[in-house]
N, C-alpha and C positions, 0 to 999 in steps of 0.2 A: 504494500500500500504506500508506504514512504517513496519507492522508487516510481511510481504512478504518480504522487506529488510532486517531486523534483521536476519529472519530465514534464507535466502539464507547467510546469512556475518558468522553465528553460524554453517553452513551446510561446508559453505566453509574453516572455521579455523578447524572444527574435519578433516576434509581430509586432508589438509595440514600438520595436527600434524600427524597421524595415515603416512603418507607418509612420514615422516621426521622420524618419527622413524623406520620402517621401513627400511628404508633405512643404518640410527643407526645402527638398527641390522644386516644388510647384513655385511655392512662394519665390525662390529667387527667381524664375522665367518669367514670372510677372512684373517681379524688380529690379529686373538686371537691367534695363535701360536707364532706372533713376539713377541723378545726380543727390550725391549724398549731401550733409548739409556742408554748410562750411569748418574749415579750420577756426579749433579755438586751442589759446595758450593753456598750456596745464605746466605742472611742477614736476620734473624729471630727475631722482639723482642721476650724475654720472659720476661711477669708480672710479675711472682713468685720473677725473681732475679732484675726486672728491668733494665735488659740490652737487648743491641742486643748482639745476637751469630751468627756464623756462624755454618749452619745447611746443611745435603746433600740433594739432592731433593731424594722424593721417586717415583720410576720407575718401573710400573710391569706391566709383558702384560692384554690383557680386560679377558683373564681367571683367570689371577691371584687376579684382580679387585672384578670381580664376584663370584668368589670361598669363599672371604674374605667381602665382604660385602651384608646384605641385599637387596634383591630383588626391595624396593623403593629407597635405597639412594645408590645401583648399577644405577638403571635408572636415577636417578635426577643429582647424581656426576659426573658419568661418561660420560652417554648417553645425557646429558641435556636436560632433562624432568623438568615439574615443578608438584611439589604436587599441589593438590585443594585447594584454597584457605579454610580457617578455619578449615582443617583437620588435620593440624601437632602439633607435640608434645608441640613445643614451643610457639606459634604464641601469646597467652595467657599467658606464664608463668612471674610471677612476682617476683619471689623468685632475690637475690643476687647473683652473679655467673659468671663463664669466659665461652663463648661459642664458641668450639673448633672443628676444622675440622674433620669430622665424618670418613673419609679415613685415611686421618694420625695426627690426633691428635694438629695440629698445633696451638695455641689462636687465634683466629682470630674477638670476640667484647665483650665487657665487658657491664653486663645488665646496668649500669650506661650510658649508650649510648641506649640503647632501648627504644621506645616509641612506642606508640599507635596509629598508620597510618589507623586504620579501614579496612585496607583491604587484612588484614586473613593470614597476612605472618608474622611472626618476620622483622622488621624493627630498625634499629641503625641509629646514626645520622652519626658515626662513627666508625672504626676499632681501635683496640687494637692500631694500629701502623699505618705507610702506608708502613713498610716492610713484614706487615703480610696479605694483598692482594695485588692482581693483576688483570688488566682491561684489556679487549680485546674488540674489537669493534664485536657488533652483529647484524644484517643484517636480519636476519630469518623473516621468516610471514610478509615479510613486512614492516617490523621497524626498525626503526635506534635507536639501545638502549649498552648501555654501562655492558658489561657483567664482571660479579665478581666471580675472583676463584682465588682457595689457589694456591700458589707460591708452596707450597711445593711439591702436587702430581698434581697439575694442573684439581681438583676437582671443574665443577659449581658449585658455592654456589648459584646464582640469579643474580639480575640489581643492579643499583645503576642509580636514578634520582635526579632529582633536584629541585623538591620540597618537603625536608622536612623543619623538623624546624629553625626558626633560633636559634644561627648566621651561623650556618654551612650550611643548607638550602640544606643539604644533606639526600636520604633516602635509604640507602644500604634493598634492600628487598632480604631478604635470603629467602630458604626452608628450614623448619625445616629436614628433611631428609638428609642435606647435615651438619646437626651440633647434636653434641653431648654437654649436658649442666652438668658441673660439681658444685655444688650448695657452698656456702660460708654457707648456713644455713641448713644444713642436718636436722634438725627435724621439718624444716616446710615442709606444701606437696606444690605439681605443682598449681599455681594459686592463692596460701593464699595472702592477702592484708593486712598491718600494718594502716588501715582507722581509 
């Protein structure tokens, strides 16, 4: 009986998802001609200089989105999709590095905040800054869960729960498709370990 549950709960979340994008995509063929609104300044750290700057948001219709971005991190950023767990670029990587919004470029967590949550996403304890995301509340399939995306182009990056480590006992789970990872040690490869 439990395995008759399972499969009905796993039968009923691929329809709900397959319908939700779906839907995703209606909506953007009706919207892909609009002109998005205008740029407005917002507050951006940057690492490199150590400051915050004032930066403009970036604004482009879902063609201009999709024109300019890959086929996965079109559907995860824009569309909010999530990759499979254990399949993205990053979820694994141990190298030193700032890891940056994959639409526009923005810093958004420093591997020195990354750790090892087991379950197949890149995971931080914490952002670069707290002017370098932004939280909206998400409702979808069912859940009350706290959704995480760049301020800049308004890109899903994933959630953010709360348990991770302490003291912060925070676990921002990103998709590697929504991040681009720029390394501080270029001659080591994806995944090397200093053990």
């Amino acid at each position: 009986m439990n395995n008759i549950v399972k499969h009905s709960y796993i039968v009923l979340m691929g329809i709900s998802l397959l319908l939700y994008q779906g839907f995703t995509r209606l909506s953007d063929q009706r919207s892909g001609e609009e002109t998005m609104e205008s740029s407005k300044k917002i507050k951006i750290y940057n690492p490199q200089t150590d400051s915050i700057q004032e930066m403009n948001t970036v604004n482009k219709t879902h063609d201009e989105w999709r024109n300019e971005l890959d086929p996965m991190t079109y559907m995860v950023a824009r569309q909010k999709a999530t990759e499979r767990p254990f399949t993205g670029a990053y979820y694994n990587e141990k190298r030193s590095g700032l890891y940056f919004c994959a639409a526009c470029d923005t810093p958004l967590f420093h591997s020195d905040a990354k750790f090892d949550s087991k379950t197949g996403w890149p995971s931080f304890r914490a952002p670069v800054n707290e002017h370098n995301v932004a939280y909206n509340e998400d409702n979808s399939f069912g859940m009350k869960r706290i959704e995480v995306i760049c301020p800049r182009c308004g890109a899903h990056l994933g959630h953010v729960f709360d348990d991770g480590p302490a003291p912060e006992r925070k676990r921002f789970c990103i998709n590697s498709a929504s991040l681009n990872f720029k390394c501080d040690e270029p001659d080591k490869k994806s995944g090397d370990q200093n053990d």
